[in-house]
N, C-alpha and C positions, 0 to 999 in steps of 0.2 A: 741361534742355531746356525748350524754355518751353510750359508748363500747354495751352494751344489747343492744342499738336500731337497731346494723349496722352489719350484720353479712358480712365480705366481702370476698370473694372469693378467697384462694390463687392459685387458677389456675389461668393460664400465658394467658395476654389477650393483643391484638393488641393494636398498636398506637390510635385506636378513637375508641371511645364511642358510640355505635348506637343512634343517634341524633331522632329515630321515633320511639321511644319506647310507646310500648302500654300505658293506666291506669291500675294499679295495680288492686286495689280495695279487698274489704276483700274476701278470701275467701270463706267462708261461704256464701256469696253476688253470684258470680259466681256461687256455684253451685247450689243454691236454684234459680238461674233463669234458670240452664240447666233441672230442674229436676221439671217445672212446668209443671201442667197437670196432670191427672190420669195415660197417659198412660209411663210418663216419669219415676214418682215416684217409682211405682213398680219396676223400674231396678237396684236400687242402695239395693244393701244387707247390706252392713255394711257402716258405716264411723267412721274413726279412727281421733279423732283430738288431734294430736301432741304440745302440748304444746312450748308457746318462748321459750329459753333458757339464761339465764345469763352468758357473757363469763369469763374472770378468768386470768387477764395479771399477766406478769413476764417480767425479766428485763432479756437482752441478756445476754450471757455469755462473762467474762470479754477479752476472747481469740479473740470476733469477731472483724476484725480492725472497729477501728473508722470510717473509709471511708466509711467501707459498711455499718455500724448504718445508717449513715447520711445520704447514697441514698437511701435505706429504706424511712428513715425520709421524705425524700425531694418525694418520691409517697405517702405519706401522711399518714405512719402508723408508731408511737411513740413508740409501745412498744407491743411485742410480744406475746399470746399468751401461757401458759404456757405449754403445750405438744409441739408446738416448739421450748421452749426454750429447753426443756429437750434433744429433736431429736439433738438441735443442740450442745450441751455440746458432745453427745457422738458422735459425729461424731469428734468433735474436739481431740478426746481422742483414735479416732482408733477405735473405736468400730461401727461394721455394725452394724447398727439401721433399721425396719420395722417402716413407722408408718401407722397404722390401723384404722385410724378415719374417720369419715362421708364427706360426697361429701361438697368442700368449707369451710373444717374447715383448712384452711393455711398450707395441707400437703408443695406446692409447697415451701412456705417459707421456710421450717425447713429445706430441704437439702439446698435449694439457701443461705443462710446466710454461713453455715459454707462452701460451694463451692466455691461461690465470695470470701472468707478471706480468704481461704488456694491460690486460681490462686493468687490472690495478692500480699501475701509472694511470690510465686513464679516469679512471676513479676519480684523481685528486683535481679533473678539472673545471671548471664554474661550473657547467653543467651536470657534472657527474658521468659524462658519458664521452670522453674523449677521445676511447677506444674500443671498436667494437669487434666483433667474430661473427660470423658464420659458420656453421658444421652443416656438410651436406653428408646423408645416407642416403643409401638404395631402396631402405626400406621405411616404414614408421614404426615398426618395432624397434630396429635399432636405433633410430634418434632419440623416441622416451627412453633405454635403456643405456646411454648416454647422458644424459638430460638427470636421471638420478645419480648416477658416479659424479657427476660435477657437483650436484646439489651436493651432494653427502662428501667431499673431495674438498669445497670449497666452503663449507660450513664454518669454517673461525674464519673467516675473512669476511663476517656479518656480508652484509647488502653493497659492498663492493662490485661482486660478482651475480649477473643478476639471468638465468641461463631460464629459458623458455621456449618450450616447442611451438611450432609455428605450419603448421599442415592439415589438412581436410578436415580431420576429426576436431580442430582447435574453436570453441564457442565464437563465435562474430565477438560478444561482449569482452574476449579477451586480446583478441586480435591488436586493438587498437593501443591497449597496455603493452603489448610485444614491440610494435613499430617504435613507441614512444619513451620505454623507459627498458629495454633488457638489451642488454650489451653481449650477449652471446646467445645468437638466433640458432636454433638446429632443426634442419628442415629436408628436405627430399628434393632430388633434381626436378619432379613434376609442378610439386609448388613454386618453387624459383619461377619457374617457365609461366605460369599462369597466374599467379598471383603479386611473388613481388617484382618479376620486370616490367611486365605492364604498369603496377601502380609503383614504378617508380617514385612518383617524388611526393608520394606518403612515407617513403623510407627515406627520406633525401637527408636527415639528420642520422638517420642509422649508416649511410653508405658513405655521407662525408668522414665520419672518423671509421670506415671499415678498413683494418690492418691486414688480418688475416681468414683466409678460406679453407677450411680446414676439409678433406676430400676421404670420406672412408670408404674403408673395399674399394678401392679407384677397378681393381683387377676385376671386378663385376661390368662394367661401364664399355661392353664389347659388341661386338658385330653395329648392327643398327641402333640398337638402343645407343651403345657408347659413342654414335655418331653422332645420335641427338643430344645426347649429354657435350659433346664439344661445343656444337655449337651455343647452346643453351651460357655455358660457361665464357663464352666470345662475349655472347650479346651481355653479358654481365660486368667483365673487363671494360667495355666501350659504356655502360653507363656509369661503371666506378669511374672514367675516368672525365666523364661528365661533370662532377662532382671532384675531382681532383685528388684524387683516391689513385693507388697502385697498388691492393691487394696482395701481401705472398701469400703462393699458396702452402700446404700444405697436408700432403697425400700420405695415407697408409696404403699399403697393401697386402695382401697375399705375395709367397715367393713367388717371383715371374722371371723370364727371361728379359735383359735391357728393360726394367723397371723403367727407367728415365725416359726413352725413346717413346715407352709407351706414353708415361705422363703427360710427356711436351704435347703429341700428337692431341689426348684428351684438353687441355689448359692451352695450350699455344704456347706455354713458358717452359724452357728445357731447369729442369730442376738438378741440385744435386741428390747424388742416389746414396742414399744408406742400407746394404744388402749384406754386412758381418753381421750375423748376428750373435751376439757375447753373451746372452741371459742363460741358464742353467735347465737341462731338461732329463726327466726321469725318462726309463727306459721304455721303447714299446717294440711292440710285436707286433707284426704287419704278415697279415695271413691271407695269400690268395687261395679261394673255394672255389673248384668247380662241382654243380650240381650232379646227382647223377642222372643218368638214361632209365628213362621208363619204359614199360611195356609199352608205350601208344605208340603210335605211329600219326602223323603230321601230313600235310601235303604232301601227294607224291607219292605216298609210303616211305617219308623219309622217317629216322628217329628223332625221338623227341626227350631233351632232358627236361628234367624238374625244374618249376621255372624260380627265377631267382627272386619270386616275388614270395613262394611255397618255403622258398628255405629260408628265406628272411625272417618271415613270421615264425619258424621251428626255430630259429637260432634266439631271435626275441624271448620267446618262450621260454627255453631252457636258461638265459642268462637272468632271465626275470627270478625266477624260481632260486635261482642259486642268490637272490639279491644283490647280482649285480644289477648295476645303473645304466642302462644303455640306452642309446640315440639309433633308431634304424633308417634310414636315409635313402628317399626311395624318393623317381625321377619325376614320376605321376602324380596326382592326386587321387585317381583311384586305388593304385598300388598303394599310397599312407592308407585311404582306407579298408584296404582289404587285408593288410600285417594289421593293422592293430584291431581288425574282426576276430581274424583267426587265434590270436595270442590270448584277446579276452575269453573269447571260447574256450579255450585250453587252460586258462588258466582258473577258470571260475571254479573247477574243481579243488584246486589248492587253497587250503587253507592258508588266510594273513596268521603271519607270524606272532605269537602271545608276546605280550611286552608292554608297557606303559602304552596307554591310548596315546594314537595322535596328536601332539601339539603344533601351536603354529608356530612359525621359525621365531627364534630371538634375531635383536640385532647384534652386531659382533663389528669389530675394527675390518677395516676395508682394504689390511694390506693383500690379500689374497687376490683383490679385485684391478690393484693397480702393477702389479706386475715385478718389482724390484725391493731389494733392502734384505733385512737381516732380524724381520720379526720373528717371533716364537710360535711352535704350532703349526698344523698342518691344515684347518683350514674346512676340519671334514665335519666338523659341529658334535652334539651328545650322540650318542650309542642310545636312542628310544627304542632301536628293539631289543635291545638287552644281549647278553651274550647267549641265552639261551636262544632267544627267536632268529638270531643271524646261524644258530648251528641246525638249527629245524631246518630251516632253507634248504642247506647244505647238503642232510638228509634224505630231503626228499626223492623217489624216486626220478631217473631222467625222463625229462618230459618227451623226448623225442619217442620214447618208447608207447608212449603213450596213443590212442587210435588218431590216426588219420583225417584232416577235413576234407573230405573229399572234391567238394570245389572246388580246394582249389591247387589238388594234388597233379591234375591234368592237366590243369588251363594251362594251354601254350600264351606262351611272352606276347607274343602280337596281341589274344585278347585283353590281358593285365595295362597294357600299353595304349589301346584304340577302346576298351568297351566305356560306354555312358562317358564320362566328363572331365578325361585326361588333359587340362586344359596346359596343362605343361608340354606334353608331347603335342605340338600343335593339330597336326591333321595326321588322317591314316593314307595309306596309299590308293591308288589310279589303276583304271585299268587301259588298256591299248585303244586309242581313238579308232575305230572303224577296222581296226585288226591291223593298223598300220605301224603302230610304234607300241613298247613297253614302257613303264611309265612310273615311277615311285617319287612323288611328288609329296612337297609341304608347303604348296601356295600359299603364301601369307603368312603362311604357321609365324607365330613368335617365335624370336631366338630365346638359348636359355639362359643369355646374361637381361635378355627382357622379361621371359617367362618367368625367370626365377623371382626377377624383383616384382614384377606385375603382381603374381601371387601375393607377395608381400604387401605391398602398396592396398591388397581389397583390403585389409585392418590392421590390424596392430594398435598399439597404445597409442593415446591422445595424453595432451599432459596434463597432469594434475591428475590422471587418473588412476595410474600405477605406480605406487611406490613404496612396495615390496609386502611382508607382510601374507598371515596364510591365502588362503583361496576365501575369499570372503562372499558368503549365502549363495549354499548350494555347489547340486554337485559339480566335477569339471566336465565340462562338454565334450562329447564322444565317449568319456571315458565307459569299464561293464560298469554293467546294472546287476549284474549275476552274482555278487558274492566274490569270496575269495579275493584271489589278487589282481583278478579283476578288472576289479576299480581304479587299479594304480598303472594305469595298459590305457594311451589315447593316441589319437592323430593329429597329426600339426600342420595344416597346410592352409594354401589361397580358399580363397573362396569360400570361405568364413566370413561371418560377419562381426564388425569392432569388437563387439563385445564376449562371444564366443573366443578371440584370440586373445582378447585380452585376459582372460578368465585360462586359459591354456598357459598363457607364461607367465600369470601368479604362481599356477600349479608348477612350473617345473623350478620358479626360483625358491618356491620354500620346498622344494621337496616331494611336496604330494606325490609325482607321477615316480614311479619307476620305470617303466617304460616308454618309448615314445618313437613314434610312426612318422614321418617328418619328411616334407619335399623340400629343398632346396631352399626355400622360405627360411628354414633354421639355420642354413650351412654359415649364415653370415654370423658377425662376432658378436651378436647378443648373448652375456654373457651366463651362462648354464654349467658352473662349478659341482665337481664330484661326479663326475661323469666317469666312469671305469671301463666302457667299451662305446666302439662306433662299428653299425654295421651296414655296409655301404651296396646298397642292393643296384648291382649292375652300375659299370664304369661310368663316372658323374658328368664324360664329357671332354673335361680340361684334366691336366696332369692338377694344376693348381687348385680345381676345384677340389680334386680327388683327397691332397693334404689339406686343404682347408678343413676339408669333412673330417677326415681321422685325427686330426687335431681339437678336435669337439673332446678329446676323453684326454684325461691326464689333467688338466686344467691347475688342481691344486700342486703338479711336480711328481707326483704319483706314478708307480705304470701306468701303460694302458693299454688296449688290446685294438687291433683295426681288423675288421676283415674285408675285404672285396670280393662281393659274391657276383659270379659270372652272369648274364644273361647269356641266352643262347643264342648268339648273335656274330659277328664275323670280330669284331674289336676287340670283344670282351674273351673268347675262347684263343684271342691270339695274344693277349695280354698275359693272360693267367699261364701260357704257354711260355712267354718271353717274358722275364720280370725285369732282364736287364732294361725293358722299354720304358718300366715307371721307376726303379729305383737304381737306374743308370744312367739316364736319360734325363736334359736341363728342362724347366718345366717351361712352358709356350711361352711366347711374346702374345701381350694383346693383339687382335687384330680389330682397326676399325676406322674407319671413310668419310673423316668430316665433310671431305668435299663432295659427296655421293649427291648428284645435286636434288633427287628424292628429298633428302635432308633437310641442304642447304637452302633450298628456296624456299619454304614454309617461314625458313628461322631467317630468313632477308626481311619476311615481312612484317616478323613479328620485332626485327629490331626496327625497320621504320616506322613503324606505329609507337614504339619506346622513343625514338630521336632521329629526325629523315636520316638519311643514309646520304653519303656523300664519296668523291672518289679517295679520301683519303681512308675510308673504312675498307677498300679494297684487301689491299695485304692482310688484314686481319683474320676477315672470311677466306682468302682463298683465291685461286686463279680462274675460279670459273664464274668471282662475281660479278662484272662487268657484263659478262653475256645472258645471264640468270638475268640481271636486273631486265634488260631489254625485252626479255620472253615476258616477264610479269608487266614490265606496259605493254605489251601487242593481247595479255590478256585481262589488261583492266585492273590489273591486281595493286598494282600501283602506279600513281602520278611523278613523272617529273617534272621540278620546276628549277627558279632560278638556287634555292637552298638545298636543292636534294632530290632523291625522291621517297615521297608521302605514302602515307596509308592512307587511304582514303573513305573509305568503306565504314559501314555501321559497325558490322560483325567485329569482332574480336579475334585480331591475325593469330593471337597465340592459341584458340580455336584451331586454328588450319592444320593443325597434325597432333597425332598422341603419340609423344617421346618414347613409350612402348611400344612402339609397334604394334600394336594390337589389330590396327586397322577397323577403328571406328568403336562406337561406344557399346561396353560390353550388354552379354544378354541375359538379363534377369532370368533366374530358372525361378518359376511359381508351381507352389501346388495347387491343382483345380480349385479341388473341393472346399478348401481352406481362405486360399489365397494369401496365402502364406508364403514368403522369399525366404527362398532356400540358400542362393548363392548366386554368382555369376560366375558366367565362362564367356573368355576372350571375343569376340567376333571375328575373327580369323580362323578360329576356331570351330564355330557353331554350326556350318554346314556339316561337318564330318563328327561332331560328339552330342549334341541334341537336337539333331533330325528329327520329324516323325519317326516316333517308334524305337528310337534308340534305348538303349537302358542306362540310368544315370546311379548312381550310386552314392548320397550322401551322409555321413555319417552311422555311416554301417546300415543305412537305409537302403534299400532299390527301390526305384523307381521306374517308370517307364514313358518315354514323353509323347505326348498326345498332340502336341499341333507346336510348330514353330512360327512365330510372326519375326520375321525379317525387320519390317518397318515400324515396329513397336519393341523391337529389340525383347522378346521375351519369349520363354518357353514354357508351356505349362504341363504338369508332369502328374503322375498319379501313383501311389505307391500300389509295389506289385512286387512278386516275386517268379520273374518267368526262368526256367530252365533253362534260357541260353544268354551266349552276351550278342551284340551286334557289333559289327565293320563296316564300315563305310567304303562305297567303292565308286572311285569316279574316272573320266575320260581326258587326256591330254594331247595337246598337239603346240610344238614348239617353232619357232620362225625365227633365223637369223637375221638380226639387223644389221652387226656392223663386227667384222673380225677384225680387232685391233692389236692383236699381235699372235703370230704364228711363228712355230719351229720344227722345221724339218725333221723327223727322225727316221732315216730314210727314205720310204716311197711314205713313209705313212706321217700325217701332216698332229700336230699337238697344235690347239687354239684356245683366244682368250678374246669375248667381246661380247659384246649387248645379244640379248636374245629376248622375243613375246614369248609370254604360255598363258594357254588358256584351257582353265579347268573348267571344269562341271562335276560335281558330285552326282552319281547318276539313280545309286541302288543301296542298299545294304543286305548284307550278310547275316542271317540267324544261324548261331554253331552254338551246340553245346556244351556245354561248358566244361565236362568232364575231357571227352575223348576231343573236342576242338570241329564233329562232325557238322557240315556242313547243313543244315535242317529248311535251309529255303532263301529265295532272294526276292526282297519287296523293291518296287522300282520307288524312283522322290522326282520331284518336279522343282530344283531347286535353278537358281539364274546362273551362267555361268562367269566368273571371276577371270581376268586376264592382271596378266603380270608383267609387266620391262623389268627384266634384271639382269646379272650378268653371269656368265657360264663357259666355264673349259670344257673344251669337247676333244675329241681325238677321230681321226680317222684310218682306216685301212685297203687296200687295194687288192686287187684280186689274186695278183701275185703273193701278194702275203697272206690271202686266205689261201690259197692252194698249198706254198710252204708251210703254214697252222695244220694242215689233211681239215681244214674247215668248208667241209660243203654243204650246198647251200640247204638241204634240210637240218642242221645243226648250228646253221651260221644265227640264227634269232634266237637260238636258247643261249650258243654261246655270247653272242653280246650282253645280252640279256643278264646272265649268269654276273659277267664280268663286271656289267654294270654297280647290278644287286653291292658284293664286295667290296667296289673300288668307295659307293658311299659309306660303307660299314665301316670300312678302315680310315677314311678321311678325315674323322677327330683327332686323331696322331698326331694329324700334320698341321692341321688348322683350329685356333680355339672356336669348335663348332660343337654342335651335338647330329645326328643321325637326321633328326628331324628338322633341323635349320637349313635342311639341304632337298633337292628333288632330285631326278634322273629321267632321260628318258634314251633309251636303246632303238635303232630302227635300222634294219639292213639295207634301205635304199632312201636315205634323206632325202628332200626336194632341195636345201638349198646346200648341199654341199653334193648331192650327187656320189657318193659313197654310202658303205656300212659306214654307222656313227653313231657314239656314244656320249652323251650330254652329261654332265651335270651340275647343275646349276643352284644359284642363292635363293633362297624362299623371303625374300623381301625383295621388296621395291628398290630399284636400281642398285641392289647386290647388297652386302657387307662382309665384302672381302676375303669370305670363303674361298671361293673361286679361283679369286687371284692368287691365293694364299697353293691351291690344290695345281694349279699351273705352275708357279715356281716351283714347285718341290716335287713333278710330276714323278719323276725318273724313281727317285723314293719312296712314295705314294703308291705307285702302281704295283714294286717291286714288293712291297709288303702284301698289297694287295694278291699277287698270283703266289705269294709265296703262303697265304694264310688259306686259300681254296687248297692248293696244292697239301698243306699236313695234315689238314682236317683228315680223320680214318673214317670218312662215312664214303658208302658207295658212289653216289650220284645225286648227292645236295644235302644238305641238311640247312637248320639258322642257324648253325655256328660257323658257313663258310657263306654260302649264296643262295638261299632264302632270306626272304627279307618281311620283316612282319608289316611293314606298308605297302607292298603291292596289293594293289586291287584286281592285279590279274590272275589272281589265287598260286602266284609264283610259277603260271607256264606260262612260254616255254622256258627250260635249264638246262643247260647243259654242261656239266661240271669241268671233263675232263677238256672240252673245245675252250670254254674259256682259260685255263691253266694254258694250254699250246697257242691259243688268241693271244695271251698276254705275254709268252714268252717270245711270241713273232716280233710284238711291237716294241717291246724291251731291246732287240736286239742290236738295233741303230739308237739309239737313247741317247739323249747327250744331257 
């Protein structure tokens, strides 16, 4: 069948085929039946349609052995792709290669070809092991789902090829079989760090023939985390080459802006970039939704739309019903599970379609899984519900029409965002220290190239556990209990435990689930075939992250449908406004600060405890090793002698920090009565999501938690169902340490440099959950957290408030206001999320002596947020007073400068002073 029709997925995909695959149907089709109705129509702002694409083969390079052409061949793909072949000539030639192409264009192929031909050659030596691999992921779902594409990939090449996971969930009893006889380890950045750099030289026969590193989702590996993944990846280089070892690497990713630039920075090795991408793509639809304005009224009495967690689950709903296949892609973990409460509810009414019972998937040929060639077939498995049960579907009344859940018809975005155990959205907002500054802070919070993988990292597959095959004994976890369709409606996020997840992505690779509720944890390339829409609840963040997501549907080459549903927030209402910003616009460059010396010094020590450190390891680390080392002897941390300097200590260096960010080991949530574990949430986390009394939400469960222990890391919880949610609200005050680079714009001064904050969570907020009413405030007695990181701030003069008409009863709402904005809009510019960032506004700072506006990195010694939000201020800002300025609300709303983290219940604002604030300081801008 000819190549343009079939575009096929080279992510790595289980032994069977999901045998209960929705109908496709044209795009266009789909969403002209979501968006019937006057009152539907109005939501969709733009539609983007992407045109098919024509693929573009090439013939392997002559170096691949014949063996692996032919297993290739034999999962049903003839001939390559031409940006694999090219990935894979240079890999053959020593050369670290990036490749930077769209979600399903056969990244997984281009390193798998020349990996499987080099372990091969190596195959043939005395030892059988001559050549070995590494595969790192972000997650451990994707390294098991990896780990079977190879097995089932590399199956006629008997025991040549010998591929084995190697992380947390992995039995001790098998461990020592992985070190000693599998020639392609596939593992996670956290294992590397704690398990096999330390016991280097239990690997020392795996690391002497290590060829190749193979780096997926590199474009994950951002802010702080992807600083700890640098280094991590240094101290791995300096023990391969202990061993006499020079590793190439070899990176996928996400489209990114300067893939390469980024890579080098992650690896230390400037790679070549491969970014044409030639493979073959069916057409989509990319549909911006704004929700609409509801009767309630929000802080202020400002207006309030429906929030984009209400229209996700309606949109779930109706696509479920009509059997389509959809992914709903939500930022929280509460928000996964509160779409896939509302959806089950809705749809327990609807009858499952008549048709053959349930079976469990067959196995089928793997071309579909690896991405290239010229097999027959689309890939979409038998028709089990007959052609009558797929027209019943169709049939059906629109479920939109159908009554209302009223929980969660009101709930404003800030509660869906901050209530019970959003452990993705790190912290909620601050209120004003002493009445002195405004404050929207995310101390500590995880970033979400950490949050996202952290989530991931609580479970996933172990190997040997998953591979493939139906949902075996018993139901899928989360999925209804109610009947109907149900059953085929779950959530997919952190904080699960091994088995729960794993038990989730059996279900979604044969089939079982139709629907599915899903944080960030999914966005990555675990591969999930027959997917017909993706529905992206509130802007994911990054441009990159955004197509990673809506690349989740189409998979087999088929349409597919994307939508981006608004939150009510300043980015997302300016996004859906401007489409030229996501589908005109090149998508981010990583950003991220190996030399952040937060970082770098933990991982100084954890490589001199692997092999002393010496001044030739300088260049490798960085410029600021030399003075780091001298601080860890003035603090004991390490010995110099005449070989170096040592590790000297009992403890275990690679101990000294969590490559997540997390900030310390997370917090078991228990049920009392039971005692029973529920889940974990972050520790950075836990003062602002299970506090006393917070309300925790797990699997469509509430709960409410009864006592937080700090020093035993646990929460103990009781289930309940109270009528409101909670907000955490805490106190900030910020201190300049060191201003290392400013720019005039004229009286009014633009800065960049180290700053302390020191929080306290002080209180929480009981609001109803309907109307968002405010119903009382309990005070907490929790310790307060300080923070060194790094932060642009801006200042103004009084001259330029008098030219703004900003007086001085206006001058703290308008900063205030500006502030709220300038963080809403700052994902644009920088790959950040809302919540990877603080603020704090105050019209008479102490150490700048002006009005001044902060805002700063919510990690330890920055991750380049910041720096990112100061070069590109001029732009940044200018979007910023331009997205206050269209909003058509009177005097604030959360689609311009309300902000659902303020702990100061968003006073004071002042809408129209900030717009004239902004336009004073814009004026002199360089």
């Amino acid at each position: 069948m000819a190549n343009e029709q079939h575009t096929r997925s080279a992510r790595v995909r289980p032994r069977a085929e999901p045998d209960r695959s929705a109908p496709h149907g044209d795009p266009r089709d789909v969403l002209a039946r979501l968006t019937r109705g006057t009152d539907r129509a109005g939501r969709v702002t733009h539609t983007e349609h992407l045109p098919p694409r024509n693929g573009r083969h090439a013939q392997w390079p002559d170096r691949i052995r014949p063996e692996v052409i032919e297993a290739v061949r034999r999962a049903g793909i003839d001939r390559p792709w031409e940006h694999q072949a090219r990935a894979a000539a240079h890999a053959l030639d020593g050369d670290s290669v990036i490749i930077a192409t769209g979600t399903a264009s056969g990244k997984s192929l281009s390193y798998l070809a020349p990996v499987l031909s080099t372990l091969l050659d190596g195959a043939e030596a005395p030892n059988g092991r001559g050549t070995t691999a590494l595969y790192l992921a972000p997650t451990k779902a994707l390294a098991a789902d990896q780990r079977r594409a190879v097995t089932d990939l590399a199956a006629p090449l008997g025991t040549a090829v010998r591929p084995a996971v190697f992380d947390g969930d992995t039995p001790f009893e098998e461990r020592e079989w992985v070190r000693q006889y599998a020639n392609y380890v596939l593992t996670n950045p956290d294992m590397l760090h704690r398990g096999l750099l330390p016991g280097h030289a239990r690997w020392s026969s795996f690391l002497r023939a290590l060829r190749y590193v193979v780096i997926d989702e590199c474009h994950t590996y951002r802010g702080v985390f992807g600083s700890h993944v640098a280094q991590v990846l240094r101290r791995l280089r300096r023990v391969c080459a202990r061993y006499g070892t020079e590793p190439v690497f070899l990176l996928a990713s996400a489209t990114a802006a300067s893939p390469g630039e980024g890579a080098a920075r992650l690896t230390g090795v400037r790679p070549v970039e491969i970014t044409e991408d030639t493979s073959p793509r069916g057409e989509t639809v990319f549909a911006l939704w704004e929700p609409p304005l509801t009767e309630y009224e929000g802080e202020r009495g400002a207006p309030v739309r429906r929030t984009a967690t209400a229209e996700s689950a309606e949109l779930l709903t109706d696509l479920a019903a009509q059997g389509v296949r959809t992914v709903a892609f939500v930022r929280s973990r509460r928000g996964a599970e509160l779409i896939s409460l509302i959806a089950q509810d809705r749809l327990a009414a609807v009858p499952a379609p008549r048709g053959p019972a349930p079976e469990r998937a067959r196995p089928r040929p793997a071309a579909a899984a690896l991405g290239a060639g010229d097999g027959d077939g689309d890939g979409d498995g038998d028709d089990v519900h007959g052609l009558q049960g797929r027209q019943e579907l169709r049939e059906l009344p629109e479920l939109h029409r159908l009554p209302e859940i009223p929980e969660l018809c009101g709930l404003q975005e800030a509660d869906a965002a901050a209530v019970g155990a959003s452990t993705t959205d790190a912290s909620s907002g601050g209120a004003s220290s002493g009445g002195a500054s405004v404050r929207d802070a995310s101390v500590g919070g995880a970033s979400v190239g950490g949050a996202a993988a952290g989530d991931a990292v609580a479970g996933g597959a172990a190997a040997g556990e998953v591979s493939g095959g139906g949902v075996a004994g018993g139901p899928v976890p989360g999925a209804g209990r109610r009947g109907g369709l149900s059953s085929r409606i779950a959530a997919y996020r952190g904080g699960y435990l091994p088995e729960e997840r794993r038990a989730l992505e059996r279900a979604l690779h044969t089939g079982e689930l139709l629907g599915l509720a899903a944080t960030n944890a999914l966005e990555l390339g675990i591969d999930i075939s027959g997917l017909d829409a993706v529905l992206i609840t509130g802007y994911p963040g990054t441009r990159a992250s955004l197509w990673q997501q809506a690349g989740r549907a189409g998979r087999a080459g088929q349409g597919a449908l994307a939508i981006m549903i608004a939150r009510d927030e300043p980015l997302d209402t300016y996004l859906v406004h401007h489409p030229e910003s996501i589908f005109a616009t090149p998508v981010e460059s990583t950003v991220l600060d190996p030399h952040n010396p937060y970082v770098l010094a933990p991982h100084l020590c954890a490589a001199a405890a692997e092999i002393p450190l010496t001044e030739a390891d300088f260049p490798l680390f960085g410029p600021e090793t030399g003075q780091l080392l001298r601080k860890l002897e003035e603090r004991k941390l390490l010995r110099r002698r005449s070989s170096g300097w040592h590790w000297t200590r009992k403890e275990r260096a690679a101990d000294l920090t969590d490559i997540r960010g997390s900030g310390g080991r997370p917090v078991q949530v228990v049920e009392e009565g039971t005692g029973r574990l529920l889940g974990t949430v972050d520790a950075a986390a836990a003062h602002t999501t299970v506090h006393e009394g917070a309300v925790h939400l797990h699997q469509g469960r509430t709960y409410v938690v009864r006592s937080l222990d700090l020093e035993d890391s646990a929460a103990l919880v009781e289930e309940a169902s109270p009528p409101w949610t909670t907000m955490a609200r805490d106190t900030t005050s910020l201190a300049v340490l060191e201003t290392e680079a400013e720019v005039p714009w004229g009286d009014a001064r633009l800065c960049f440099g180290s700053v302390e904050v020191t929080n306290q969570v002080v209180s929480y907020l009981r609001r109803r959950v309907i109307t968002g009413e405010v119903l009382g405030e309990s005070k907490l007695d929790l310790p307060p957290r300080t923070l060194r990181t790094r932060a642009v701030w801006w200042t103004v003069t009084e001259d330029q408030l008098d030219a703004a008409r900003i007086t001085p009863e206006i001058l703290a709402g308008s900063l205030h206001a500006a502030e709220h904005a300038a963080i809403g809009i700052l994902p644009l510019f920088a790959t950040c999320d809302r919540w990877d960032i603080g603020g704090v506004s105050i019209a008479l700072h102490p150490d700048t002596l002006l009005p001044t506006v902060f805002v700063y990195d919510g990690q330890p010694g920055g991750a380049g947020f910041a720096e990112r939000a100061f070069h590109t201020a001029r732009a940044w800002l200018t979007a910023t007073r331009d997205a206050i300025a269209s909003c058509e609300c009177e005097a604030g709303c959360p689609s311009c400068i309300q902000s659902p983290k303020c702990g100061n219940a968003n006073d004071p604002l002042h809408k129209r002073g900030a717009v004239r604030l902004l336009t004073e300081l814009l004026r002199s801008a360089v």
